[in-house]
C-alpha positions in Angstrom: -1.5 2.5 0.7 -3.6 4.9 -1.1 -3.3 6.4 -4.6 -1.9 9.5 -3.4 1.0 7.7 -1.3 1.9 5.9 -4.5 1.9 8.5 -6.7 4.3 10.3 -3.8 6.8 7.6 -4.4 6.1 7.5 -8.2 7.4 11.2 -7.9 10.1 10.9 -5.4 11.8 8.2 -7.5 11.7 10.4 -10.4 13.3 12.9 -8.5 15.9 10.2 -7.3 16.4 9.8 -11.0 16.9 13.0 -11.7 18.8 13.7 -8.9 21.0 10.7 -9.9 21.0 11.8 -13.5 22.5 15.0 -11.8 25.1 13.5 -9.9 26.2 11.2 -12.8 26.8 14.4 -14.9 28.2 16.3 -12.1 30.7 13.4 -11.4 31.2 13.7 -15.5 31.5 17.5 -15.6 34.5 17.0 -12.3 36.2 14.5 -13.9 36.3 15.7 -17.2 37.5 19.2 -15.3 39.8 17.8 -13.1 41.5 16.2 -16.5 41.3 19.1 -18.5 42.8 21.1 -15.6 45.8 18.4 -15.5 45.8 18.2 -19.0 46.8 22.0 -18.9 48.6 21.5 -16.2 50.6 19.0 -18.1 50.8 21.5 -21.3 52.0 23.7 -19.4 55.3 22.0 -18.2 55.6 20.5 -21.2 55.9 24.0 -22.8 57.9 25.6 -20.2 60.6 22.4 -20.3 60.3 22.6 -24.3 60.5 25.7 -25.4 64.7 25.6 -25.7 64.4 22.7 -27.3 61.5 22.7 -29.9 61.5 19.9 -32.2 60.9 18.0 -28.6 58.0 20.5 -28.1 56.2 19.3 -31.2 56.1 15.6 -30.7 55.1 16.7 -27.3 52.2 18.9 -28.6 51.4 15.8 -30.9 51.0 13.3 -28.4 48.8 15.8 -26.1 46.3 15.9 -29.4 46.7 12.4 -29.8 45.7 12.0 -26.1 42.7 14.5 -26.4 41.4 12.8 -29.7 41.7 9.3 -27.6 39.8 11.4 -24.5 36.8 12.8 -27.4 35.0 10.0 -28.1 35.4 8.2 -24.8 34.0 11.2 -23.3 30.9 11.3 -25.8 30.3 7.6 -25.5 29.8 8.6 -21.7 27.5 11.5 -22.3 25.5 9.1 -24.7 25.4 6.4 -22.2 24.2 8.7 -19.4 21.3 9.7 -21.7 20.9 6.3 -22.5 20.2 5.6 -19.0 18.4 8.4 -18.1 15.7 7.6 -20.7 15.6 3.8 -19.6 15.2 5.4 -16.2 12.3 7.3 -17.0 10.9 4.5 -19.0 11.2 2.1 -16.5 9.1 4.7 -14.5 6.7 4.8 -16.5 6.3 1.2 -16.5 6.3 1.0 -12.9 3.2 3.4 -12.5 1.1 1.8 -15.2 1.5 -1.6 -13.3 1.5 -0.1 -9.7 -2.1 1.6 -11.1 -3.1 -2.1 -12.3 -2.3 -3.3 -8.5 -4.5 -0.5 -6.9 -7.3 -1.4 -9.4 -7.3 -5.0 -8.2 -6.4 -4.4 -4.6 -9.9 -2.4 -4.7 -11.9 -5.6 -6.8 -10.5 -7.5 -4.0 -11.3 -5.1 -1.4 -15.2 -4.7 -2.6 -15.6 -8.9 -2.9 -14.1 -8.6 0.9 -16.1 -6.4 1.4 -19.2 -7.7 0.0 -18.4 -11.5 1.1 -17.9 -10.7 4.8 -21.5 -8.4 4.9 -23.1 -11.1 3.1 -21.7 -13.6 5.9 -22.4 -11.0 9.1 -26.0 -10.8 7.6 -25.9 -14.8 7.5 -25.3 -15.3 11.2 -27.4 -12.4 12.4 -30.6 -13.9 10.7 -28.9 -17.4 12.2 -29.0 -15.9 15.1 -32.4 -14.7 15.1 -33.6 -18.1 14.4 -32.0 -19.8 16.8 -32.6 -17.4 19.5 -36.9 -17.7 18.0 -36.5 -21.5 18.1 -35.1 -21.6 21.8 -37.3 -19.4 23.2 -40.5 -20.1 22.1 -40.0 -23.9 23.8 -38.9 -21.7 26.9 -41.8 -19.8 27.4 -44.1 -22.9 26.3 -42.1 -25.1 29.5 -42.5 -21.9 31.9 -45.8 -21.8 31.1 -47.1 -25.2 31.4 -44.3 -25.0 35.0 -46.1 -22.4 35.7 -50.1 -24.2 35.1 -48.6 -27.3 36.5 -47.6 -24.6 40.3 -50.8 -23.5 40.0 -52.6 -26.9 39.5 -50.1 -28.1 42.7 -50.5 -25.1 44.9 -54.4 -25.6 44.5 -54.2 -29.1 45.2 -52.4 -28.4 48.5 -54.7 -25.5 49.3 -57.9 -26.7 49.0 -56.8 -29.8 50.9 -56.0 -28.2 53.7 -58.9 -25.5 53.8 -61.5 -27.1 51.4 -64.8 -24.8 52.1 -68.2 -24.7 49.9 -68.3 -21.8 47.5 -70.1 -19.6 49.0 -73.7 -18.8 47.0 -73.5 -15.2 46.3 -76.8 -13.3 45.6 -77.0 -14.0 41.7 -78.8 -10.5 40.8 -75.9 -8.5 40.2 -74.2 -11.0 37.7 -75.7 -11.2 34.7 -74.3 -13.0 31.5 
């Protein structure tokens, strides 16, 4: 994986954050709509059922405060948690770039000794190599050579036995050392 890669998924997991960070406040924003809607839904009834009678409508109107001052705070806590998580979320980011950085630095220290341990070994067996291939075939060539003398020495030997015949004198006046 190279650093461009990683910093791809360093990105699309802040997006997945964010995107998640979204949702969460979407889901919020519904439910919190859906209950305010219910809750007027509920006021309304209540005021449409109450209004002949309406010393019942003010306990009614009572315990709907009541029930909205419950709703407040549980709602803020929920909003403060959601930012609470959102900035462990981007922390936690954070922390997983500065580490996944510190694995790329030593993936390429390792990379470079690899590199530098196997080109230091290739080099070792090529020079092996050329020694051993010098120390074979310099014996070789020595043996076909003296094989060689030795069929000459033979093929003379059973030459001149079968056809010995003076050396010719040859007039001397052209050779001259």
């Amino acid at each position: 994986m190279n650093r461009e890669t990683i910093e791809l998924a360093c990105i699309v997991l802040g997006a997945l954050a964010l995107l998640m960070q979204s949702a969460i406040l979407l889901a919020i924003y519904v439910g919190v709509s859906k209950g305010t809607k219910k809750m007027q839904e509920e006021i309304e009834d209540i005021r449409s059922s109450v209004m002949p009678v309406m010393k019942d409508t003010r306990e009614l109107v009572d315990s709907a405060r009541e029930l909205f001052v419950r709703l407040s705070p549980k709602v803020e806590s929920t909003v403060t948690d959601v930012s609470e998580v959102t900035r462990s979320l981007r922390a936690q980011t954070t922390d997983v770039e500065v580490s996944l950085d510190e694995i790329l630095e030593k993936v390429r220290k390792q990379a470079g000794r690899i590199d530098s341990m196997i080109t230091g070994t290739l080099d070792a067996v090529d020079r092996a190599g050329a020694f051993v291939t010098e120390t074979v075939s310099k014996p070789v060539r020595q043996l076909s050579g003296l094989l060689a003398g030795m069929k000459a020495v033979i093929e003379s030997l059973s030459s001149s036995n079968s056809k010995y015949h003076e050396p010719s004198i040859h007039d001397d006046k052209d050779m001259f050392v």
